[in-house]
Every structure is written in structure tokens, then in C-alpha cells.
C-alpha positions in Angstrom: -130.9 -168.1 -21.4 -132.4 -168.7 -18.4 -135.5 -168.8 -19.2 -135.4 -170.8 -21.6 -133.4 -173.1 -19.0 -136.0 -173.2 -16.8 -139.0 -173.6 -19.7 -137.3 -176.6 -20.9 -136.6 -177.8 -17.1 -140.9 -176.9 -16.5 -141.4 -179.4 -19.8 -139.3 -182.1 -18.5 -140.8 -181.9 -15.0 -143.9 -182.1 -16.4 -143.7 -184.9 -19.3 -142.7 -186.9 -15.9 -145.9 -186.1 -14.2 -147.4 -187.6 -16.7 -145.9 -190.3 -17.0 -145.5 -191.1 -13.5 -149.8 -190.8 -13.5 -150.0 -193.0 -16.2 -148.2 -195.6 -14.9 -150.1 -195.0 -11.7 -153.8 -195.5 -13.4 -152.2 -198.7 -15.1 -150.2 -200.3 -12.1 -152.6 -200.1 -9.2 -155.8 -201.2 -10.1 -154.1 -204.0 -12.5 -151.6 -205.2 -9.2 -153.6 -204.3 -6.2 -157.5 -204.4 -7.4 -158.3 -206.5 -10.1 -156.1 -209.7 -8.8 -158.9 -209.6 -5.7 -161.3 -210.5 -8.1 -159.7 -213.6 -9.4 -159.1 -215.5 -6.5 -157.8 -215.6 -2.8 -155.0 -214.0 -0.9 -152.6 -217.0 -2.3 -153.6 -216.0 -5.6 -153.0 -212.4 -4.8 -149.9 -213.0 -3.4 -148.8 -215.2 -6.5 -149.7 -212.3 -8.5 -147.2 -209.8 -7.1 -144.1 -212.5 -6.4 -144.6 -213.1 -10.3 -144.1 -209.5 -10.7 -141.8 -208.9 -8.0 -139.0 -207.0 -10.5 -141.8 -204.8 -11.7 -142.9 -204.4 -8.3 -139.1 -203.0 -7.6 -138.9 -200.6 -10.7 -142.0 -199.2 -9.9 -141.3 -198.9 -6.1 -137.9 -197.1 -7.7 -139.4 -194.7 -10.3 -141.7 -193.6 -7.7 -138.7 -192.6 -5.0 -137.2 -190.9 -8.2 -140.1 -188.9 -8.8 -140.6 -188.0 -5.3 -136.8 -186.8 -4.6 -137.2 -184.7 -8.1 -140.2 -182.6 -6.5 -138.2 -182.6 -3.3 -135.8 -181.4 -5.0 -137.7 -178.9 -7.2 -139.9 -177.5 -3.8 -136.5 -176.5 -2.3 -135.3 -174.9 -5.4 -138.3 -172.7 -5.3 -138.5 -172.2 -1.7 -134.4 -171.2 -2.5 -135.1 -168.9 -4.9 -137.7 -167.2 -3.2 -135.1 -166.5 0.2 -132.8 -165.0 -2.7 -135.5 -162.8 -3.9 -136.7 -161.8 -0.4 -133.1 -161.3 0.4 -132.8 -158.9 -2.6 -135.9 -157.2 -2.5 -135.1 -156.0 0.5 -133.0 -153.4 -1.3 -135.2 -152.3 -3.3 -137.3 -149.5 -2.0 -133.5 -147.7 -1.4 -133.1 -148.8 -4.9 -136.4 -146.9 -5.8 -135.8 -143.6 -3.7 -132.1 -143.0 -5.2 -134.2 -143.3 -8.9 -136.6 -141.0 -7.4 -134.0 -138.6 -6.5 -132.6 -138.9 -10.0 -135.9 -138.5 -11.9 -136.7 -135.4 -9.6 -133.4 -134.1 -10.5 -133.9 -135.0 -14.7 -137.6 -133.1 -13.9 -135.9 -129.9 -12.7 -133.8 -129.4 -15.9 -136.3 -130.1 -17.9 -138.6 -127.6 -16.5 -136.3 -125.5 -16.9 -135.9 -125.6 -20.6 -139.0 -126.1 -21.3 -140.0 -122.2 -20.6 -137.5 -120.6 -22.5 -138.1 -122.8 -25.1 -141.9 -122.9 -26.6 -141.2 -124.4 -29.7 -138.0 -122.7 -30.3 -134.7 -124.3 -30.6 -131.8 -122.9 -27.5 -128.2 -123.0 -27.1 -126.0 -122.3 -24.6 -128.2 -124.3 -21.8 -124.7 -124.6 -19.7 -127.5 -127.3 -17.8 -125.4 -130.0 -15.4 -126.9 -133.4 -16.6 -128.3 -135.6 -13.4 -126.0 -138.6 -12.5 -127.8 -141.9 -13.3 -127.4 -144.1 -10.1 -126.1 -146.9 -11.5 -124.9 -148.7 -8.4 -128.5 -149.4 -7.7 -128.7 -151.6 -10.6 -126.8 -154.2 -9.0 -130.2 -154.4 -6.7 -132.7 -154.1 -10.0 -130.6 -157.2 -11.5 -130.2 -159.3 -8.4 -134.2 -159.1 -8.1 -134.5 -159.6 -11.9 -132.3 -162.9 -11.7 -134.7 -164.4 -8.8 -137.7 -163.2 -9.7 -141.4 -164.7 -11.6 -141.3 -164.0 -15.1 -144.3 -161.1 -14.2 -142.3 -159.4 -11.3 -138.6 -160.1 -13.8 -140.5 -158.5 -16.8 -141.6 -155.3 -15.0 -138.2 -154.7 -13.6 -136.5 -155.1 -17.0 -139.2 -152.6 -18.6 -138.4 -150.4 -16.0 -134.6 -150.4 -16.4 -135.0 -149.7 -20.2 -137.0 -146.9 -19.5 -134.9 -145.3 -17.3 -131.6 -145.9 -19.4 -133.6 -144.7 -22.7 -134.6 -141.5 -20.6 -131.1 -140.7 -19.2 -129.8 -141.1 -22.7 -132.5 -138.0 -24.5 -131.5 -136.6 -21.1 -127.9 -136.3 -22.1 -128.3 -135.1 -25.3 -129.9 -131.8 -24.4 -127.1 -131.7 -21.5 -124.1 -132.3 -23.3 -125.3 -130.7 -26.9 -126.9 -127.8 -25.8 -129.8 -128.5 -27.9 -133.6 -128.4 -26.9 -136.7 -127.8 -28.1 -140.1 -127.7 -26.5 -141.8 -130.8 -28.4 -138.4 -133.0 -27.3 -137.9 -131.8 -23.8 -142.2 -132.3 -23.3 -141.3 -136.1 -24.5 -138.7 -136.1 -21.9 -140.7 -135.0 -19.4 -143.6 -137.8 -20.4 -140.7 -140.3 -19.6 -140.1 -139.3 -16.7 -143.5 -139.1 -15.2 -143.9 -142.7 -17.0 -141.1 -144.3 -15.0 -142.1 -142.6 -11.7 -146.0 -144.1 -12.1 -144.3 -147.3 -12.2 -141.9 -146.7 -9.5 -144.9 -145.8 -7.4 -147.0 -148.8 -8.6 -143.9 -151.0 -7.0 -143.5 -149.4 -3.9 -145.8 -151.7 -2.1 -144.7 -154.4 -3.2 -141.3 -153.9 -3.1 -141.6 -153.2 0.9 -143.7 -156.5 1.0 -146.7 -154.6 1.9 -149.0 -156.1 -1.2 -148.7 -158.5 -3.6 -147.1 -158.0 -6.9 -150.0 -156.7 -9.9 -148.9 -155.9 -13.3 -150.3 -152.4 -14.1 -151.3 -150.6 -17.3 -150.6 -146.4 -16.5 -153.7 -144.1 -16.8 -153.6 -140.6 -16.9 -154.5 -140.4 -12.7 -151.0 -142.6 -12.7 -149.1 -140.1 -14.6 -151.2 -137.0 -12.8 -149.7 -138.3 -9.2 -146.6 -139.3 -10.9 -146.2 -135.0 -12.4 -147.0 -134.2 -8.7 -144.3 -136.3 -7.5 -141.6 -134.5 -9.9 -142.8 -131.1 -8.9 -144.1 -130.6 -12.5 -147.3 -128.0 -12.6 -148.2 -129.8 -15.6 -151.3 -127.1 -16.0 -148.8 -124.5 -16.4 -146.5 -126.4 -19.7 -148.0 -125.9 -22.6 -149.5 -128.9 -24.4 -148.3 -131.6 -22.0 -151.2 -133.2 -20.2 -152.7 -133.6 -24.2 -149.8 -135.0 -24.7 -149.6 -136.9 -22.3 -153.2 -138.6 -22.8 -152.1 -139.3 -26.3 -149.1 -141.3 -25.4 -151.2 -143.4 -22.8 -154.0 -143.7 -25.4 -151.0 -145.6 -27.9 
């Protein structure tokens, strides 16, 4: 809703710009040019008391348009504060998911050996706790935000909730097999590529870049987990084959 709040508010703005150029292109070289060429300062002068009431509406719908980009340039230059503010939470933010995800990789390494292929039972595994207080800070920074930066954190977020959920089901049912938990594990290395792709930015050390994960991402990303990805059978293949989608 938003969004499409402030779409609709970027087509108004901007239907005024128009306008307000159009009447500019008409009303100055027809009041303040052309008259000049038609006779003398009395003439002139004659000119612009005849349209003195035009004169005024102009003069007004020209102080309108200037107060609405006043207006507009501190709404911006508010919202950017408020996402400043916010952002400044966020590389926490990231190290508590960090924790997390190295916490999901653990378990998952662990069934993954046992496993090869094979369905187990009786994991008895204690599912990671999802920190979910630090989505407060994720949805702060998405409600400030540019669409680019808003879209990425949103990705992100689904990601992570669609991973703790398969993450829960070989916790709480017991149930794994090799093929599932290697998907897992993907996921996991997915969302801590783009985790590291943000860091920068989120300790205002580089500008924002929207980033499409290659297999170096997700190599760095294994490291960072503490997975030997050499050493789990089929998973960098797999791995390509996702990013290759």
C-alpha cells in the first residue's frame, strides 16, 4: 500500500511539473518578451496591468509549486534520517542471523553424514531459535528504504523464514534425508552470500548494489558456515545448478 501511495504521489508530482513548465514556456515570452516588440515601456506596462489577475494566479501557482517541492525535499531528506537512524541496527541485526544460520549449518551437517541418501529417525536434534526480535530492525529499514534497498531486505526475510521452516521439519519430525537436508544447507549458504553482500552497506561503508549470487558467493558464504563443502557429497554440483536456474 505504500507503494502504490507513493507511485500515485510520484505521478501527481510529476503531471504538475509539467504543467507548471508549460505554463512557463507560454507565460513568459508571451508577457515579458514579445510585448517589447510591439511598442514602448507604456505599452509594456499596459500589457501586464491588462493582465494583472493573470499576473496574480500565475505569481500564486508558482509559490504553490515551489512549497510542494519544499515540501517534498524535506520529506525525502526525513525519510532518509529515519533510514539512517534504522540502519544503524542493522549490522547487529545481521550478526544475530549469522549466529543463527551458523547454528542451522551445524545441524545440518550433522545429518547430512549419517544420512547419504537414506531416510533417519530418532535425530533428537534441538532446532536453532530464529531471532525474531531482529526483525523489528529488518522492517523499520524496509518501511524507509528505496524500492532497490526495501526489495532486497524483503527477499531476504523470506529466505530466511522459508529456511527456518524446512529447518523445523527435520527438527521437530525427526525426518531427513540427504537430498532435503543438501537443499537446506544451499539455503543457508544463499542467505549468508546476501548477508555478506549487505554488510558494507549496512555499516555505511559503500553504496547500496543489487547483486546476482555466483558460485565464489556461495563458496565464501560455505566457509563462513563452517561447511567443508568438498567433503558432502554432491553439494557444490548442486549448488552450481541452483545458481545456474
Amino acid at each position: 500500500m505504500r507503494k502504490i501511495g507513493l507511485l500515485k504521489s510520484e505521478l501527481y508530482i510529476n503531471i504538475i511539473k509539467v504543467i507548471a513548465w508549460l505554463f512557463l514556456l507560454t507565460y513568459v515570452p508571451f508577457m515579458f518578451v514579445i510585448p517589447w516588440f510591439y511598442g514602448d515601456w507604456n505599452y509594456v506596462h499596459g500589457v501586464w496591468h491588462s493582465w494583472q489577475s493573470l499576473n496574480v494566479g500565475i505569481l500564486a501557482f508558482l509559490a504553490t509549486v515551489i512549497a510542494l517541492y519544499v515540501s517534498r525535499y524535506q520529506s525525502i531528506e526525513h525519510t532518509k534520517r529515519e533510514f539512517e537512524g534504522e540502519k544503524a541496527f542493522l549490522p547487529h541485526a545481521l550478526g544475530e542471523l549469522c549466529k543463527y544460520l551458523n547454528s542451522s549449518a551445524l545441524v545440518l551437517i550433522s545429518v547430512l553424514p549419517p544420512v547419504r541418501g537414506n531416510m533417519s529417525s530418532n535425530l533428537n536434534i534441538e532446532c536453532p531459535i530464529l531471532p525474531l526480535e531482529q526483525f523489528t530492525v529488518f522492517k523499520n529499514c524496509i518501511k524507509f528504504a528505496e524500492p532497490a534497498v526495501a526489495k532486497y531486505l524483503v527477499n531476504l526475510l523470506k529466505l530466511l523464514q522459508i529456511h527456518h521452516s524446512r529447518l523445523e521439519s527435520i527438527c521437530t519430525q525427526n525426518y531427513a534425508n540427504a537430498p532435503y537436508a543438501r537443499s537446506c544447507l544451499y539455503n543457508a549458504a544463499e542467505i549468508q552470500a546476501l548477508i555478506n553482500e549487505l554488510y558494507d552497506f549496512a555499516r555505511s561503508e559503500a553504496d547500496f548494489k543489487a547483486v546476482e549470487l555466483d558460485w565464489e558467493m556461495i563458496r565464501v558464504a560455505y566457509r563462513n558456515l563452517g561447511v567443508i563443502y568438498e567433503n558432502i557429497e554432491s553439494l557444490e554440483r548442486y549448488s552450481r545448478e541452483q545458481l545456474s536456474k
